[in-house]
N, C-alpha and C positions, 0 to 999 in steps of 0.2 A: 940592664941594657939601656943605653940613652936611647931619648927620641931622637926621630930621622932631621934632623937640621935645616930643612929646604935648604937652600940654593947658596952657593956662598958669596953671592955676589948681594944675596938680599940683607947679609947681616952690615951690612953698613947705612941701611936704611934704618935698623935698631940702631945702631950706636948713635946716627942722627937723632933720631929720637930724645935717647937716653942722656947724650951727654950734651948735642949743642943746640935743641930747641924744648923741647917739650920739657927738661929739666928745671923750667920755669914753674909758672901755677897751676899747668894742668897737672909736675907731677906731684907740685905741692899741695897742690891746694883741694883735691879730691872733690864736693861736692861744695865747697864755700861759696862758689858761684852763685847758689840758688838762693843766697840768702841778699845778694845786691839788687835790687829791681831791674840798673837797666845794662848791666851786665852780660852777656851772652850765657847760658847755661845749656847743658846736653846738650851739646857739642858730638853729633856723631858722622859718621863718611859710609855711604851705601855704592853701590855700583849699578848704576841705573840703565846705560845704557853699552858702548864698548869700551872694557875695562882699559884697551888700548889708549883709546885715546879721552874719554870724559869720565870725572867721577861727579859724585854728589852728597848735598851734605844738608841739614835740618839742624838748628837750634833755637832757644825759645828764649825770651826774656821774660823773666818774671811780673809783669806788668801789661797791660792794654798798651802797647809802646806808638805813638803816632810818627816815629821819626821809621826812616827808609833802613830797611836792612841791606848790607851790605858785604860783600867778599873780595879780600883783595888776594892777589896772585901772581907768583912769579916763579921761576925756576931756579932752582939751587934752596941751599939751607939755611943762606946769610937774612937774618929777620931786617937787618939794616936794607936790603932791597925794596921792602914794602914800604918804606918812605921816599922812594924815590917818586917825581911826580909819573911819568911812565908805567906804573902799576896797574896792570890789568886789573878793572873794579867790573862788577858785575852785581846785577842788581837782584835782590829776593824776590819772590812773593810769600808774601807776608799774612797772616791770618789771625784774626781774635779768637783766642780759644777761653770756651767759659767754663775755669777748675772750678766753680762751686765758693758756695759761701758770700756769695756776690763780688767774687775774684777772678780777674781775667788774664791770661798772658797772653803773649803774640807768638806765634811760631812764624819762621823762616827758613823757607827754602831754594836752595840754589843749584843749577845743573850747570858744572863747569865743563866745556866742548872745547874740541880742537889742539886737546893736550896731543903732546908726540908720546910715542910708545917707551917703554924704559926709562923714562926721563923722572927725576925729583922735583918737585914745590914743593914752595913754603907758601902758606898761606895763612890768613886770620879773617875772623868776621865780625861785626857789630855793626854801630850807625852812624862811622865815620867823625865821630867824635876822640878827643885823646884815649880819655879815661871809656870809652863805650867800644872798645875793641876785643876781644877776646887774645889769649895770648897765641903767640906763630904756634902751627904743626907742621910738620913736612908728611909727604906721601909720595912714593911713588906708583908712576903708571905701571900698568903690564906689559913685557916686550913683545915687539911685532910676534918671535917665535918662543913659545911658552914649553920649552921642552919638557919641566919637572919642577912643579912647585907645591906646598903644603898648604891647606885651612883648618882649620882650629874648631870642632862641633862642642858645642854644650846645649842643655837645656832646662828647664826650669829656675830659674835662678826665685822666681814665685817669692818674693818678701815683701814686707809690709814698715819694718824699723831701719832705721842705721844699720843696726848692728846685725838684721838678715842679709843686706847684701855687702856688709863687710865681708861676709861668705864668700859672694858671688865674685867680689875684688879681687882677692887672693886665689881663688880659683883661676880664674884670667891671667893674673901673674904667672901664676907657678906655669900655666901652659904656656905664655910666651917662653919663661926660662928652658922650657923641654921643647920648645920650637920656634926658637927666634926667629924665623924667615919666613912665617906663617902670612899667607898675603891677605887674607880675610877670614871671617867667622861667620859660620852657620849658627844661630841659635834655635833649638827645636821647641821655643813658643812657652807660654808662660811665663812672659818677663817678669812681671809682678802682681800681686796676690789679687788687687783690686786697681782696672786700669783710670779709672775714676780720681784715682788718689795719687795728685801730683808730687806729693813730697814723696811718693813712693819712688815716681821717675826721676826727680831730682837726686834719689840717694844711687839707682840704679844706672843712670849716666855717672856723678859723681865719683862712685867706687869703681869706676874702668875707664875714667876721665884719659890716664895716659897712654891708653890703646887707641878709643873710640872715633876721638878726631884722624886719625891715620889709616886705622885699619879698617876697612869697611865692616861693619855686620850686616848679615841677612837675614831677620828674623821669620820664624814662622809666625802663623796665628796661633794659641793655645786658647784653649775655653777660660783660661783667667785673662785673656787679651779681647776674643770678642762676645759681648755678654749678649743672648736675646737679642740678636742679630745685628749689636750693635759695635762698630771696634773704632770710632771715631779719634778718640782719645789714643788709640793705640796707634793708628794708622798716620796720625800727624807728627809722628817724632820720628818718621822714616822716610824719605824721598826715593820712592820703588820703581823698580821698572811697572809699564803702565800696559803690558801684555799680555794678562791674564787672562782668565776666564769670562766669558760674556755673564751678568746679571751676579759675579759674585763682588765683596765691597773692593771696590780698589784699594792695592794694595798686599791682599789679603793672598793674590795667586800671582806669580809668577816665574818664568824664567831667566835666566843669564849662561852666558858661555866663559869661562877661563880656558886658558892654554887649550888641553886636548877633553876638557868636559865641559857637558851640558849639565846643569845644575834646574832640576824642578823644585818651586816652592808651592803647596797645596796645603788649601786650610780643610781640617778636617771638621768644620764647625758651623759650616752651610753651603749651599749648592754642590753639595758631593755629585750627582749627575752629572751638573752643568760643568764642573771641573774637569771628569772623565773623559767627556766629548775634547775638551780643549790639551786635555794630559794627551789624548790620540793623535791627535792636529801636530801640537807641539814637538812630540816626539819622532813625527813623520817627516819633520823639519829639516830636521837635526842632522847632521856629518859626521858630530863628534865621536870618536869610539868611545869615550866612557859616556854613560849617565850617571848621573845619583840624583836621590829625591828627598827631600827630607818634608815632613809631615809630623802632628804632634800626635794624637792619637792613634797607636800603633796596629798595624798590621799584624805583625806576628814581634810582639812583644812579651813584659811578664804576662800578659794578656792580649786577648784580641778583638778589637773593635768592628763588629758585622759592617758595619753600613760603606766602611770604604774598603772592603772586600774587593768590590767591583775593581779599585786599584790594581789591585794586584794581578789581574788578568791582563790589563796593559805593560804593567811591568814588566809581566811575561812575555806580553808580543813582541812586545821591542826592544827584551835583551835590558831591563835598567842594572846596574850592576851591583849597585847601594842603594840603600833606603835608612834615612837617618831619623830616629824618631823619639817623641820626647812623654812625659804624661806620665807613666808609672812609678817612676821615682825608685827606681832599681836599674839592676845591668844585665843584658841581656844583649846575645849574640846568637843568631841563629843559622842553623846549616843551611848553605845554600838551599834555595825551595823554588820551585816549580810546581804549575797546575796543582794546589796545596799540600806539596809532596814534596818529601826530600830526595832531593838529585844528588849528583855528582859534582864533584869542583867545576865550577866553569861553565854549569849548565843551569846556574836557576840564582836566585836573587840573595844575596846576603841583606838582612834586616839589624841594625841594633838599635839599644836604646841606652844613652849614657849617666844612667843616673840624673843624678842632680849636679846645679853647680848653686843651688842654696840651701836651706836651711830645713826642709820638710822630704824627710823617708816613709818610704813603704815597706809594708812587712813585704818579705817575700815571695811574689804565688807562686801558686803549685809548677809542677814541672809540665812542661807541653813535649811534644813529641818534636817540634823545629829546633828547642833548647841544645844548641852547640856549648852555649856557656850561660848561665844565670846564677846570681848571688847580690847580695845585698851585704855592703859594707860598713856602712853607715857614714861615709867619708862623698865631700862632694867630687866629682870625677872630670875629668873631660878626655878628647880626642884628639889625634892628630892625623891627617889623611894627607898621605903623601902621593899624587901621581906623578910618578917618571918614566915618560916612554910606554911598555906596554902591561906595567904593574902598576899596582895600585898598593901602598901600605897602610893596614889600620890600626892604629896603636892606642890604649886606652888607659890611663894615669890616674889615679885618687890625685889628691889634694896634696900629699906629700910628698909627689914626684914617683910612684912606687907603681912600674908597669903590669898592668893586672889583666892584659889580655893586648894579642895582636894576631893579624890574617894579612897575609898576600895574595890579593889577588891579580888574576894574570890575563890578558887578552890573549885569543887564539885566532890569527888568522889565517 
């Protein structure tokens, strides 16, 4: 069975991609970036605020850079627009970040506002110099009316070499090919082994270089992202909504809305309390009839983690309908659950947790009473989640394209 396609008006935003812009060095040139000093490098696009009309984007130069980061912007795919003098420029804020070794790069970031809905740009970054530009991407916005579109879950992609998130590359690939219209990615946290270690982000931007500038990711936190309370390092290669939780690190919690869902992000890795209080708040917010939540530490995974238990009692109050989770490094889908009991279709929370999408498996565990589906492949996997109207599709892929698990879930009102 193929995967669900999103939308078909979204694959011409791939073909742009593919054939008349990013076919340049992003899709050449993988992580070569990180080796120029004042180059742009991790190059990635988040959704900070309404996906309608602003998106946002973070990249670093490898160097203490004193010169002004910059973004230029305009509508349509043609790169030849960005030389026009007319070019909407917008300016970073710019930060020294100290990778160790007594080496420093600058991170930049930018929040571009007042985009129209549906609409395509192109745009590039650097410091306004010829050779200091990064090469065009295009993106489009989200329509005013978002009737049914797809996102793309992975988690752990956890490497340390080149040749770990070569994994994590073609992982990403092969799920564009099984859902080109995929408008953003959830990743369930653990980006890489040690957040400390920059050439690990250089290779982990690099190796999804021709996604990453276009299609927003929304990471979680994983305990290989915030160490001893600390996720600094992690938190500055992301430009996040800033609505999180009171006293947890920014960054770390937040929500966003696409089409007809609310999307919660919760680190499982400090202020579990203070998160609660705010998952209630947030949730009480909300209009949207779908939720989902994605968290790394799982709930009702190959295991289960006590302390964000408490979670799950609000999931319960408010009906969330997914909960995407990362950490075990196996596959697991669980029957819907209620007050921690198995319910009926429609009545209690689907949990899963996708594998890997790098380079480190786990044995097995034992079977749990929630287990609808659990196995271990030894192949990295990901997802595709389609909402159209009052269903929801989850469909779940290895690495070779080979559909190894899906659920419909359905609204009732």
């Amino acid at each position: 069975m193929k995967g669900v396609q999103g939308i078909g008006w979204l694959a011409s935003l791939c073909a742009a991609i593919l054939v008349g812009v990013i076919g340049l060095e992003w899709l050449q040139g993988g992580d070569r970036a990180a080796d120029l000093p004042g180059k742009p490098k991790s190059l990635v696009a988040t959704i900070k605020g309404d996906a309608r009309t602003t998106r946002a984007f973070t990249w670093y130069t490898g160097e203490a850079d004193s010169s002004e980061g910059k973004l230029q912007i305009t509508q349509g795919i043609d790169a030849r627009m960005l030389e026009e003098s007319d070019v909407l420029t917008y300016r970073a804020e710019s930060t020294i970040v100290d990778i160790g070794a007594g080496q420093k790069n600058t991170a930049h970031q930018v929040e571009v506002t007042g985009l129209e809905p549906g609409t395509t740009y192109i745009y590039r970054v650097g410091n306004g110099q010829t050779k200091g530009w990064s090469e065009p991407a295009v993106f489009t916005t989200e329509r005013e009316t978002e009737d049914a579109f797809t996102f793309i879950n992975v988690a752990d992609s956890q490497g340390e070499t080149e040749a770990d998130f070569e994994l994590w590359g073609k992982t990403l690939d092969k799920a564009f090919e099984a859902f080109s219209g995929a408008r953003f990615i959830i990743h369930n946290g653990d980006l890489t082994e040690n957040p400390e270690d920059e050439s690990a982000w250089d290779h982990f931007f690099g190796k999804a270089s021709k996604w990453l500038p276009s299609i927003p990711l929304m990471p979680v936190t994983g305990n290989h992202d915030e160490i001893d309370g600390k996720a600094e390092r992690y938190t500055s290669h992301f430009n996040l909504p800033d609505n999180g939780a009171k006293r947890s690190l920014p960054g770390t919690s937040y929500s966003f809305d696409y089409g007809d869902a609310h999307f919660i992000i919760l680190n499982t890795e400090s202020n579990i309390g203070g998160q609660t209080e705010w998952l209630r708040q947030d949730l009480q917010s909300t209009d949207k009839p779908w939720k989902i939540a994605a968290i790394h530490r799982p709930v009702y995974g190959g295991n289960s983690y006590s302390k964000v238990q408490e979670w799950a009692e609000v999931f319960d109050e408010f009906g969330v309908d997914l909960v995407l989770q990362g950490h075990n490094h196996e596959y697991s889908r669980s029957y819907p659950v209620r007050g921690g009991e198995v319910v009926a279709p429609g009545e209690g929370t689907v949990y899963v947790t996708i594998n890997t999408a790098g380079q480190k498996f786990n044995e097995k565990k034992r079977e749990r009473f929630y287990h609808a589906v659990h196995f271990q492949n030894g192949k990295q996997m990901f997802a595709g989640v389609t909402i159209n109207g009052n269903t929801l599709t989850y469909q779940a892929y290895d690495v070779d394209g080979k559909l190894l698990d899906e659920i419909v879930l359905a609204q009732h009102n």
